[in-house]
Backbone as CSV, one residue per row, in Angstrom:
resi,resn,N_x,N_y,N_z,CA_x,CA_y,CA_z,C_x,C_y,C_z
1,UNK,28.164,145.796,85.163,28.809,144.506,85.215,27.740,143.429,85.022
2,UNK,27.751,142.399,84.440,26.771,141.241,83.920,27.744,140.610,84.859
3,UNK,25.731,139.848,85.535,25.475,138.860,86.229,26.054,137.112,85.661
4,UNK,26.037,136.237,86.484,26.349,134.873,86.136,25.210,134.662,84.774
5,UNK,25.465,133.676,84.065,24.273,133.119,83.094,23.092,132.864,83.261
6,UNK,23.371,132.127,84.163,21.658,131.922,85.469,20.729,132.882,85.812
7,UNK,21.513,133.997,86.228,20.933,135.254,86.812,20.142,135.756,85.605
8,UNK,21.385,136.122,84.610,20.909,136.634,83.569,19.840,136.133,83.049
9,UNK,19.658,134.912,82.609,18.077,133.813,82.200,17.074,134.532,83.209
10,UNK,17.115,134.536,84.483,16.381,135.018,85.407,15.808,135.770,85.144
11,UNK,16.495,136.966,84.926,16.496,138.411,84.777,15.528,138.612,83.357
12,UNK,16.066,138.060,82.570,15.080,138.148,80.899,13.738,137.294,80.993
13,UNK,13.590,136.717,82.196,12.348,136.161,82.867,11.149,136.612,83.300
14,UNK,12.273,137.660,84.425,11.410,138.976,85.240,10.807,139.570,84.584
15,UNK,11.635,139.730,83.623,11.515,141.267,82.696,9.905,141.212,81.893
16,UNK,9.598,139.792,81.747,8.484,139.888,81.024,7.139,139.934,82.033
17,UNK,7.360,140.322,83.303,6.269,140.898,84.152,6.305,142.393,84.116
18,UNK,5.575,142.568,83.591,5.258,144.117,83.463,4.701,145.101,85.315
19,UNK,4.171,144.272,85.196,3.065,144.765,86.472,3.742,144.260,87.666
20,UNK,4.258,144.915,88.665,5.118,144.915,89.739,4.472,143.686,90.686
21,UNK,2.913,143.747,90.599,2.422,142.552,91.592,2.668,141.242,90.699
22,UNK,2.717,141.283,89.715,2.884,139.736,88.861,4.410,139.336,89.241
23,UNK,5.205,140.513,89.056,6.720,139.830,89.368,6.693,139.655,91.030
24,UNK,5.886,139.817,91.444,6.239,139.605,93.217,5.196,138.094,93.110
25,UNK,4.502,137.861,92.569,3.800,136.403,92.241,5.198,135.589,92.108
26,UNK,5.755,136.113,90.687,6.647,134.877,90.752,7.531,134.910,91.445
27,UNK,8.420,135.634,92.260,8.785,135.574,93.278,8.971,134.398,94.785
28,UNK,7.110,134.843,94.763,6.273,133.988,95.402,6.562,132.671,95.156
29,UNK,6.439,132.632,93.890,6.310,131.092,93.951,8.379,130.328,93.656
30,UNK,8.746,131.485,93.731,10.229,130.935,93.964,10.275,130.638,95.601
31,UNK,9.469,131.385,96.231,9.880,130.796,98.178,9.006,129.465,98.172
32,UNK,7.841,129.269,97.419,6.962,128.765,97.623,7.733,127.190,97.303
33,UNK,8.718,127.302,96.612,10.079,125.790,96.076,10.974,126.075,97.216
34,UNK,10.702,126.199,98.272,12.265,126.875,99.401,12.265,125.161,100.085
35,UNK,13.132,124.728,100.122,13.231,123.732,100.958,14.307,123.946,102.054
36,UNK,14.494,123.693,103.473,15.149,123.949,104.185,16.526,122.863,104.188
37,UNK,17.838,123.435,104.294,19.086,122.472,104.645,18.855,121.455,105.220
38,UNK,19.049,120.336,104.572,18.952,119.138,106.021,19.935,119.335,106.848
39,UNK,19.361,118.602,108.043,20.181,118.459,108.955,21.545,117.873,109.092
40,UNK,21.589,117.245,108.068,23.028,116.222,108.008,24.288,117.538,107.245
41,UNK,23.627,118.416,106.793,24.206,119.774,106.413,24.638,120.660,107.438
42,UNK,23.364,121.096,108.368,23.088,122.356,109.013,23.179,121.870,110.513
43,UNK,23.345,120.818,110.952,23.250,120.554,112.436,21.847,120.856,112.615
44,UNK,21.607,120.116,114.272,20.467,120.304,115.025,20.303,122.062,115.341
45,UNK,19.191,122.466,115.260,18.718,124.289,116.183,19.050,124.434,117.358
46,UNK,19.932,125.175,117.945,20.304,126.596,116.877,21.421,126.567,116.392
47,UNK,21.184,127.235,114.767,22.133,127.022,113.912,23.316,128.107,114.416
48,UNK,24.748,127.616,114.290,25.601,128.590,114.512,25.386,129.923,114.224
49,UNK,25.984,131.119,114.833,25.466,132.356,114.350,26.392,132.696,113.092
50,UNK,27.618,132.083,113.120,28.838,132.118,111.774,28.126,131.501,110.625
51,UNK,26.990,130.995,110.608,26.082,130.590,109.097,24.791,131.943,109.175
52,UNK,24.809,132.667,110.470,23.650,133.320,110.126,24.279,134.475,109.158
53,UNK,23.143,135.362,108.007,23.408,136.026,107.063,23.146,137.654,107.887
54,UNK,24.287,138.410,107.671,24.361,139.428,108.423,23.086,140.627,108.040
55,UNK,22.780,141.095,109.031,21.786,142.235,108.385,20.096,141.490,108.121
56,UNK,19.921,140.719,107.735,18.627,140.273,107.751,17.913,139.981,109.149
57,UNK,16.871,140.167,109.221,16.193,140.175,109.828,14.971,138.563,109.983
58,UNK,15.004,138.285,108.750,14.165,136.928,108.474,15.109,135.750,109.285
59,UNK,16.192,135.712,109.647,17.158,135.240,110.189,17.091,133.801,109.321
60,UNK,18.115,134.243,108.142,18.351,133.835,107.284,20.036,132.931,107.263
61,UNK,19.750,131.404,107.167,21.274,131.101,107.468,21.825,130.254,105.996
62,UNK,23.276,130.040,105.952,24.080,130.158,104.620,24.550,128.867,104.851
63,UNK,24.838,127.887,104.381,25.836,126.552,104.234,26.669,126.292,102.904
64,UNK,27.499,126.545,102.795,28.142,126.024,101.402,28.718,125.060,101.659
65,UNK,28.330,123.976,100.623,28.963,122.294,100.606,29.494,121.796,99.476
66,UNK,30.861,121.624,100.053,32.243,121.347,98.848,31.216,119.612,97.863
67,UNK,31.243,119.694,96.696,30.820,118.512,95.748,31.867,118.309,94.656
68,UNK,31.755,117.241,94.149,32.891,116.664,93.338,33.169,117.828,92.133
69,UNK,34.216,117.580,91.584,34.398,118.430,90.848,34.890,120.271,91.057
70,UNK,35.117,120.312,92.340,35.618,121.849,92.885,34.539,122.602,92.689
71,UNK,32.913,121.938,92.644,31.853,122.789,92.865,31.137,122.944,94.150
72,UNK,30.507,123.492,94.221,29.598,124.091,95.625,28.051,123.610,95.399
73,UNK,27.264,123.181,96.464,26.232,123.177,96.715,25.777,124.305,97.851
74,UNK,25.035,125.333,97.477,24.506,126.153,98.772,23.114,125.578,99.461
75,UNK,23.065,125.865,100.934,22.193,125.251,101.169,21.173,126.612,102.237
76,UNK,20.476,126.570,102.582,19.549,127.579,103.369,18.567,127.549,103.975
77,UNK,18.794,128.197,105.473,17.595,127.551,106.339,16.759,129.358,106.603
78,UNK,15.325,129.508,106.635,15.102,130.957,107.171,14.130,130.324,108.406
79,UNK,14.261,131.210,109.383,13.546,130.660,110.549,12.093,131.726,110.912
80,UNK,12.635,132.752,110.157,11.371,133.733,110.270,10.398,132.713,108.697
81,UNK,9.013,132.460,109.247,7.973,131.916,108.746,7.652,132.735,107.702
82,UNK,7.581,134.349,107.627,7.528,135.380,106.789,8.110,135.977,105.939
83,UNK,9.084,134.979,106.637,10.599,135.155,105.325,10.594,135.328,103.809
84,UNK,9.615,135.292,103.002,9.086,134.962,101.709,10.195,135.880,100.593
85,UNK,11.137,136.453,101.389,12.024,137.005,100.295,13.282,136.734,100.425
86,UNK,13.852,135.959,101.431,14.653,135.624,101.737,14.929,134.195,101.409
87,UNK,13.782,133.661,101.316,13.323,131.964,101.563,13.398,132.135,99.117
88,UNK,12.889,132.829,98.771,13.074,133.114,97.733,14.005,133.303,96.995
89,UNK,15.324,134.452,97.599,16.588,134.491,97.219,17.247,133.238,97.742
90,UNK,17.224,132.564,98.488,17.762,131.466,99.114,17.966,130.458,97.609
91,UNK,16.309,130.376,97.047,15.581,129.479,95.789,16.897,129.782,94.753
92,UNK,16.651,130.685,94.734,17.147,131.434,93.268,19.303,131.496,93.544
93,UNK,19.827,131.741,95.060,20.893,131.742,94.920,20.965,129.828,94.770
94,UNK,20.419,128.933,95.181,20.827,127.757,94.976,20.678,127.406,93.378
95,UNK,19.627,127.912,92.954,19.372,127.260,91.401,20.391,128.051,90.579
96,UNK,21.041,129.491,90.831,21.650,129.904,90.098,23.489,130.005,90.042
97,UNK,23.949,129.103,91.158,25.222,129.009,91.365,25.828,128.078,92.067
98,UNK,24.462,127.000,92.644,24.963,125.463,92.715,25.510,125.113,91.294
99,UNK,26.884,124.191,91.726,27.453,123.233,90.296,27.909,124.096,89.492
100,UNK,28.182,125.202,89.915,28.528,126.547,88.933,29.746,126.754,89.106
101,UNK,30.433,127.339,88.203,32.287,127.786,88.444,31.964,128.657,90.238
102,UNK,32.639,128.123,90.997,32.619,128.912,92.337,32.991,130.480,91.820
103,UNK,33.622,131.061,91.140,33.851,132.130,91.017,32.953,132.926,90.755
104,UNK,32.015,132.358,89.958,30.507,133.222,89.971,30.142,134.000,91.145
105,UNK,30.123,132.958,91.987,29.539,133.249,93.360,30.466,133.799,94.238
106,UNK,31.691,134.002,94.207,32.639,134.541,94.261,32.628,136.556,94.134
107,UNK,32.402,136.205,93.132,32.027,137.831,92.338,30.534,138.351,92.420
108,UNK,30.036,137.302,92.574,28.493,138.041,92.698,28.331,139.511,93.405
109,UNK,27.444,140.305,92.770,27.283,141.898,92.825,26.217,141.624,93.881
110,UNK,26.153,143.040,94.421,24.693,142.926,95.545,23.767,143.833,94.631
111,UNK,24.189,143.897,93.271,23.341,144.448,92.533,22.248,143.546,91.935
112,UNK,22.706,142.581,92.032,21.676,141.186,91.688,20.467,141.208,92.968
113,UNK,20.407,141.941,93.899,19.363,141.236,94.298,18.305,142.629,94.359
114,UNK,18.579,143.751,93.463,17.605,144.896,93.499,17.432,144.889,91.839
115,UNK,17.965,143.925,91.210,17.767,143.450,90.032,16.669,142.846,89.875
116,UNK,17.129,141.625,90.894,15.928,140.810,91.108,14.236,141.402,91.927
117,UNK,14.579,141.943,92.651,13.338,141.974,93.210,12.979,143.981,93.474
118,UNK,14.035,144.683,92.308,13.494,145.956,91.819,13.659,147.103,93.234
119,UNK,13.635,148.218,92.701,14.222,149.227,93.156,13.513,149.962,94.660
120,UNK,12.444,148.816,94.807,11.411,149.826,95.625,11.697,148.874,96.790
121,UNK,12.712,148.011,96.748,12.709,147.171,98.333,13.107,147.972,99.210
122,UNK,12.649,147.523,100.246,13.121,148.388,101.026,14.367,148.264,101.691
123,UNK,15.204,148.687,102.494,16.665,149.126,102.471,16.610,147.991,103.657
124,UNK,15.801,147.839,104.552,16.089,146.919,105.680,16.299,145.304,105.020
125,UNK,15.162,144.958,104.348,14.825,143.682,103.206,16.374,143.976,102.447
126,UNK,16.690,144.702,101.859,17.695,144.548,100.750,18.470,143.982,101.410
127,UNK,18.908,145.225,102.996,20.294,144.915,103.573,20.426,143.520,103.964
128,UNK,19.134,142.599,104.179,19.221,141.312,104.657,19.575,140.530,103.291
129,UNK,18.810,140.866,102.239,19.273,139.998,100.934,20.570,140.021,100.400
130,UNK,21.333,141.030,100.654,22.707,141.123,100.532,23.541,140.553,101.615
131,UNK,23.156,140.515,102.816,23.525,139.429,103.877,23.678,138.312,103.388
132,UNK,22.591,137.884,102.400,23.118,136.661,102.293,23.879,136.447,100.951
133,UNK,23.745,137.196,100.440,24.986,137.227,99.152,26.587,137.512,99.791
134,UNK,26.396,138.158,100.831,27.837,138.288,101.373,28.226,136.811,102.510
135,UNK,27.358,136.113,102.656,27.963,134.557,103.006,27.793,133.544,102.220
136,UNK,27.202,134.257,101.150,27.671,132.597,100.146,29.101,132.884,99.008
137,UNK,29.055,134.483,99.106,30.637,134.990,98.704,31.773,134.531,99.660
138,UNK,31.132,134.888,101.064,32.540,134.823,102.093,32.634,133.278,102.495
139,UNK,31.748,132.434,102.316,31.710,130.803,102.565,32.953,130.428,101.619
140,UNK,32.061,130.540,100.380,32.652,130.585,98.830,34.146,130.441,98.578
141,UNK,34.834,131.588,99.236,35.841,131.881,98.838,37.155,131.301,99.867
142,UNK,35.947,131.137,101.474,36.828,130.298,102.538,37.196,128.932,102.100
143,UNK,36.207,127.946,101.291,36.374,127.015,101.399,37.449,126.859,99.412
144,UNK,37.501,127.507,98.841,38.128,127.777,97.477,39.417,127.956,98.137
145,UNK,40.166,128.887,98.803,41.469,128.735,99.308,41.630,127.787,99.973
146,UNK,41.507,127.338,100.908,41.606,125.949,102.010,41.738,124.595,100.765
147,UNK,41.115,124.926,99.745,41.316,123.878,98.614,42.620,123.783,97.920
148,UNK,42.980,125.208,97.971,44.148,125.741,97.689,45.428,125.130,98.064
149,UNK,45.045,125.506,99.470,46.523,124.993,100.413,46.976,123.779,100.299
């Protein structure tokens, strides 16, 4: 199944790191652009546990914010300092499905994120990176019906 357009650009990005430590560079420097939710988003600490992303461990939290046009802004706070892959997918789910048909993000695969960051993650890391693909799906789709009604 093919990824959103975004992803895909991404992906034909990666691809031209050959050498497993160069693609974890750029990576790097996708957490290294992580900016945290403001507060006028995310409330004062501690953030509800219904924004935290299930399964991660970096304690990784999710905000989706309704914007004109029936699009989404995602927003993301990680509180673990070490977070550097989480704080990364955070980068990459905002640049690649903010302002985007919500349905993208909607459908998004959890195959996108062993796409992204390759087959050797480890299962604890994954299960958290898919944590958070499963609350910007389940945000996603709460606030798309409620639009509905």
């Amino acid at each position: 199944m093919p990824f959103p357009p975004k992803f895909e650009q991404l992906l034909e990005e990666l691809a031209f790191f050959e050498d497993r430590m160069e693609r974890y560079q750029a990576l790097i420097e996708f957490a290294d652009r992580f900016q945290e939710a403001p507060e006028s988003i995310c409330g004062p600490r501690p953030f509800p546990e219904s924004h935290r992303a299930p399964r991660c461990d970096s304690e990784a939290y999710v905000w989706t914010e309704a914007v004109d046009g029936g699009k989404f802004k995602y927003h993301f706070a990680v509180e673990n300092p070490q977070g550097i892959s989480a704080k990364a997918m955070g980068v990459i789910l905002d640049e690649c499905l903010s302002g985007e048909d919500p349905e993208l993000a909607v459908n998004l695969s959890h195959d996108v994120v062993f796409a992204i960051f390759g087959k050797e993650l480890s299962m604890g890391k994954g299960q958290g990176l898919m944590g958070m693909v499963d609350l910007v799906r389940m945000q996603t789709r709460r606030l798309l019906e409620a639009s509905r009604v």
